[in-house]
N, C-alpha and C positions, 0 to 999 in steps of 0.2 A: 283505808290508806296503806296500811301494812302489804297488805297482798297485793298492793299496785307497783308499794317500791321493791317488791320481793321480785316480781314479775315484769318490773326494767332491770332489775340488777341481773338478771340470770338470763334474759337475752344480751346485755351487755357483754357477760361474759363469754356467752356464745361467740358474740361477735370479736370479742378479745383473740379468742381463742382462732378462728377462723383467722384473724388478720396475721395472727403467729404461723398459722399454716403458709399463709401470702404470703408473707413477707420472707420467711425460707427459699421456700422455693424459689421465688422473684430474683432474691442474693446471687443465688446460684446459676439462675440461666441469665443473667447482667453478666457474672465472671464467664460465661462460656461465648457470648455474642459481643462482649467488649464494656470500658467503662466509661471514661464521662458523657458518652452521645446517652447510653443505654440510663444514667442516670438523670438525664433531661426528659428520656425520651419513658423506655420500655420501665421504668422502676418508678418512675414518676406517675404511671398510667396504673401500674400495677397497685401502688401505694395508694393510689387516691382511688379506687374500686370502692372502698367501704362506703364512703359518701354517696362517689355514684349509687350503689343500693340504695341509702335510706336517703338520700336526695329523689329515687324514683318512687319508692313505697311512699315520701309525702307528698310527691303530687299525682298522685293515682287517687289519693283521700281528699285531694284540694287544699292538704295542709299546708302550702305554700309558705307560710312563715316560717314553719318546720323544715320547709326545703332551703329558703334561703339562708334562715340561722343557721344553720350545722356547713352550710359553705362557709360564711361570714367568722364561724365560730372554730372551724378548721384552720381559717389563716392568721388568726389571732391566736391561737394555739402554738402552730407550729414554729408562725415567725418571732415571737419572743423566747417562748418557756423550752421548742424545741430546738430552737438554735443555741439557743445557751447551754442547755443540756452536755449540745455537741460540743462545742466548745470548749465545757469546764472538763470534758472527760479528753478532749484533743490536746489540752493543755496539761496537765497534768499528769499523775503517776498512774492515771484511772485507766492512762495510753499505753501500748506497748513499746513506745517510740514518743514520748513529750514533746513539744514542741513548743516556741513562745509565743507564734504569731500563726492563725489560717491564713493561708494567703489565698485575697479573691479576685485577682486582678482581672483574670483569664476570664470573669464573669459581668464583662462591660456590657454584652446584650441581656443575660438575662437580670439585670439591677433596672438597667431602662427600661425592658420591656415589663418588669412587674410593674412601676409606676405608671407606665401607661395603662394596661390593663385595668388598674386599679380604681383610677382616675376615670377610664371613660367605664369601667363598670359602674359606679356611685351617678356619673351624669346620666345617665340610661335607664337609669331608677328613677327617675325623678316623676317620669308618669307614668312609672311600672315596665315591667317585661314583657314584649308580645315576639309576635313571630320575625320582625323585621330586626329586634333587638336578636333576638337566637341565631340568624343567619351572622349576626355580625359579629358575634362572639363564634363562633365557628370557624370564621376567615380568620379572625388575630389567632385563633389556635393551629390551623393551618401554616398560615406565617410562619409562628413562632417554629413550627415543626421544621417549613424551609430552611429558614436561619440556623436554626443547631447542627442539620443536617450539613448543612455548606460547610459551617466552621468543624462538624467534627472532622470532614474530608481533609481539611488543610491541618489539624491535629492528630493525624492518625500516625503519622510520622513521627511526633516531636513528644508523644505525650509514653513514656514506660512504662508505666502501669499497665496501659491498655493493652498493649504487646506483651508483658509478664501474664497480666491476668488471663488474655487470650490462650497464648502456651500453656497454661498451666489446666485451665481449663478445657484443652484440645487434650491433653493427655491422662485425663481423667475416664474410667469405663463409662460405657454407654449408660451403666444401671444408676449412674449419679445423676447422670442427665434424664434418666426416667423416672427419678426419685421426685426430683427438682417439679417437673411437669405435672405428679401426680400430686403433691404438695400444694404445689400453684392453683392446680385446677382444683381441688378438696378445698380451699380457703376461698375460691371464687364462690362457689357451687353455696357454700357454709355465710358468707356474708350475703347473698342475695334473699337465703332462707331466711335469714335474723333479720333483716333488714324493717321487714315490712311491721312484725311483733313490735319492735325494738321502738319503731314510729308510733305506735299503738301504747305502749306501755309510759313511753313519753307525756305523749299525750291527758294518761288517765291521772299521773302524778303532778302534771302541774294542774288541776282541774282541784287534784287534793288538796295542795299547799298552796294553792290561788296565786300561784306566781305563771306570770305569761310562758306560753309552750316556748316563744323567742327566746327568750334567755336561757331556758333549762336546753335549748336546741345548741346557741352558743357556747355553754359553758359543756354539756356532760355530752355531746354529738362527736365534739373531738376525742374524746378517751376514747371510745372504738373506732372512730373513723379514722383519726391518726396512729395508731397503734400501731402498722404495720410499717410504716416511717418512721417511728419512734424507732421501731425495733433494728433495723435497716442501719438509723443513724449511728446509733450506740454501736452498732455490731463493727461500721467501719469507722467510725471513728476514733475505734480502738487501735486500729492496724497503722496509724501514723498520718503522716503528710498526705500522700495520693489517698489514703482512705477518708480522710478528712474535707481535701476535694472533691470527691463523687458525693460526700451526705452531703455538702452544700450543693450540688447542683440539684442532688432529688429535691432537696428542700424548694429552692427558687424555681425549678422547672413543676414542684408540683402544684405550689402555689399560681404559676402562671396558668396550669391547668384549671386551679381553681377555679380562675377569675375569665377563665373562656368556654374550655367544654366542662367543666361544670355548671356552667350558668345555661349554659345551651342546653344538655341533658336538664336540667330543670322547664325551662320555655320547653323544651319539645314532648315531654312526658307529659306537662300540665293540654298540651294541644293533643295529643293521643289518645288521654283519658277522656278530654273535656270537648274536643273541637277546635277547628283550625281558628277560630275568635278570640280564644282562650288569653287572660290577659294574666299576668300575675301582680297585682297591685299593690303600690305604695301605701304603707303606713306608717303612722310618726312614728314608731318604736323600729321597725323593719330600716325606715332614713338614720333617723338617729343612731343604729347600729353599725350601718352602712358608713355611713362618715366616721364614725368612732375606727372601725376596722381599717377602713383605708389611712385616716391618717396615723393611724399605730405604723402602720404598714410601710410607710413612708418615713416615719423615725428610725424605725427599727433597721431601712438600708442605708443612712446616713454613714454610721460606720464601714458600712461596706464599699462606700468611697473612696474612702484611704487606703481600699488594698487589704488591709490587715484587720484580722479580730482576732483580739486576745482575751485573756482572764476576764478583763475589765470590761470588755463588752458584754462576755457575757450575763456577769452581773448587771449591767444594765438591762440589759433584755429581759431579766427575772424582774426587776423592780417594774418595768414596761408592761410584761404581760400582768402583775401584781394591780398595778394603774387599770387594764383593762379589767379585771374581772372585779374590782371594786365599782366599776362604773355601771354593771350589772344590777347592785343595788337603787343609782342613780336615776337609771335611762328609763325605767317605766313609770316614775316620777314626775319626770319634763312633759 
């Protein structure tokens, strides 16, 4: 057992480590190509890499529950414990610039489009994932890409950041921008390597501790697989206001990624490996997950109605993601 959790812990860190490379670089070519489109769009893709990896290392092995908990377990992660995170640090002195309230107003599409995503991902499980589900998660991720694209065109104008960040980033040497690229692509290169152990090592520790791969996939998949979002968040939403807006849209935009091209890269890798047949199917602990995740998911943008998150949501969101990782104990019970 020893040398099983020694040998997840140390691809773990591997993968820490690689998403730190990501997520650097990622920073830095977002400030040179522009921000809030680049935070739905190119930081959100970047961020969610990790998973992609060990979302394709499990279903190369048919670990399928392995694929789907580390999605499932990724967006229960991010949207309580990482939003809060951002929040307590955007609120407070932890900020270079405090502030009492994120304002989310400007993120009417993507609050509706997660719930939708989220909603018809859990119906679409209900007799499992095949190939006609993977096409259709492909198109909402498509969409979702038209719609950001549309609105970032009519923000481009009105939004300063993007325009500072732009500037500032156009008058930096070339070697920052090949620093950035070489970063990027070292953290890519480094979570695709880790990825597949990481599944493997997974694997051999809940085998140990006789607890289902699903739940160690929800709870311990996000520590590396959100890492480089994690890191992303904190970094800007240190910087005030506009940096506070860009972590919440990587947030929402990556999650929306979650719940479409990650669901598809999972259907299309399991039919890769296995054949165009290839089903990924429904189990009571895999449903049970899946509802528990969405409807967290669905509290959790409640407040994001209102416009504003302050102190106080955050601490909700802590108590929320606390509620889900308690139910971890529960759910292979039911």
């Amino acid at each position: 057992m020893a040398d099983n959790i020694l040998f997840l812990l140390g691809w773990l860190g591997e993968l820490i480590f690689a998403s730190w490379l990501l997520s650097d670089g990622a920073e830095h070519l977002a400030e040179r190509w522009g921000g809030r489109f680049v935070g739905r769009t190119l930081l959100s893709i970047a961020t969610t890499l990790p998973e992609i990896g060990i979302v394709v290392a499990a279903a190369k092995d048919g670990s399928y529950g392995t694929a789907i908990g580390s999605a499932l377990g990724s967006n229960l992660f991010m949207m309580t414990f990482g939003l809060a995170i951002m929040l307590i640090i955007a609120t407070t002195r932890l900020s270079k610039a405090p502030q009492k309230f994120v304002g989310v107003k400007e993120f009417g599409l993507d609050k509706i489009f997660l719930v939708i995503t989220a909603v018809v991902g859990a119906m679409l499980f209900i007799d499992g994932y095949d190939i006609t589900d993977g096409i259709i998660f492909t198109s909402l991720f498509a969409v979702y890409l038209a719609f950001a694209f549309r609105e970032m065109k009519k923000e481009k104008k009105t939004v300063p950041l993007e325009k500072d960040l732009h500037a500032e980033a156009q008058a930096k040497p070339k070697k920052h921008f090949a620093r950035s690229m070489i970063l990027f692509i070292a953290g890519t290169i480094g979570i695709f390597v880790g990825a597949e152990p990481f599944v493997h090592a997974l694997e051999g520790v809940s085998v140990d501790l006789g607890v289902s791969v699903v739940v160690l996939a929800v709870v311990v998949s996000p520590i590396a697989g959100e890492m480089p979002e994690k890191i992303s968040m904190i970094l800007l939403a240190r910087k005030g206001a506009n940096g506070a807006s860009i972590a919440v849209a990587n947030v929402l935009g990556s999650k929306i990624l979650n719940n479409t091209l990650l669901l598809s890269v999972a259907v299309f890798a399991a039919m890769s490996y296995r054949g165009l047949t290839t089903k990924i199917p429904n189990t009571p602990l895999l449903e049970n997950q899946m509802i528990l995740v969405t409807v967290i998911t669905i509290v959790a943008l409640i407040p994001m109605f209102k416009n504003k998150l302050g102190l106080k949501s955050g601490v909700m969101l802590l108590v929320l993601y606390a509620a889900g990782i308690g139910m971890q104990f529960v759910l292979p019970t039911l």
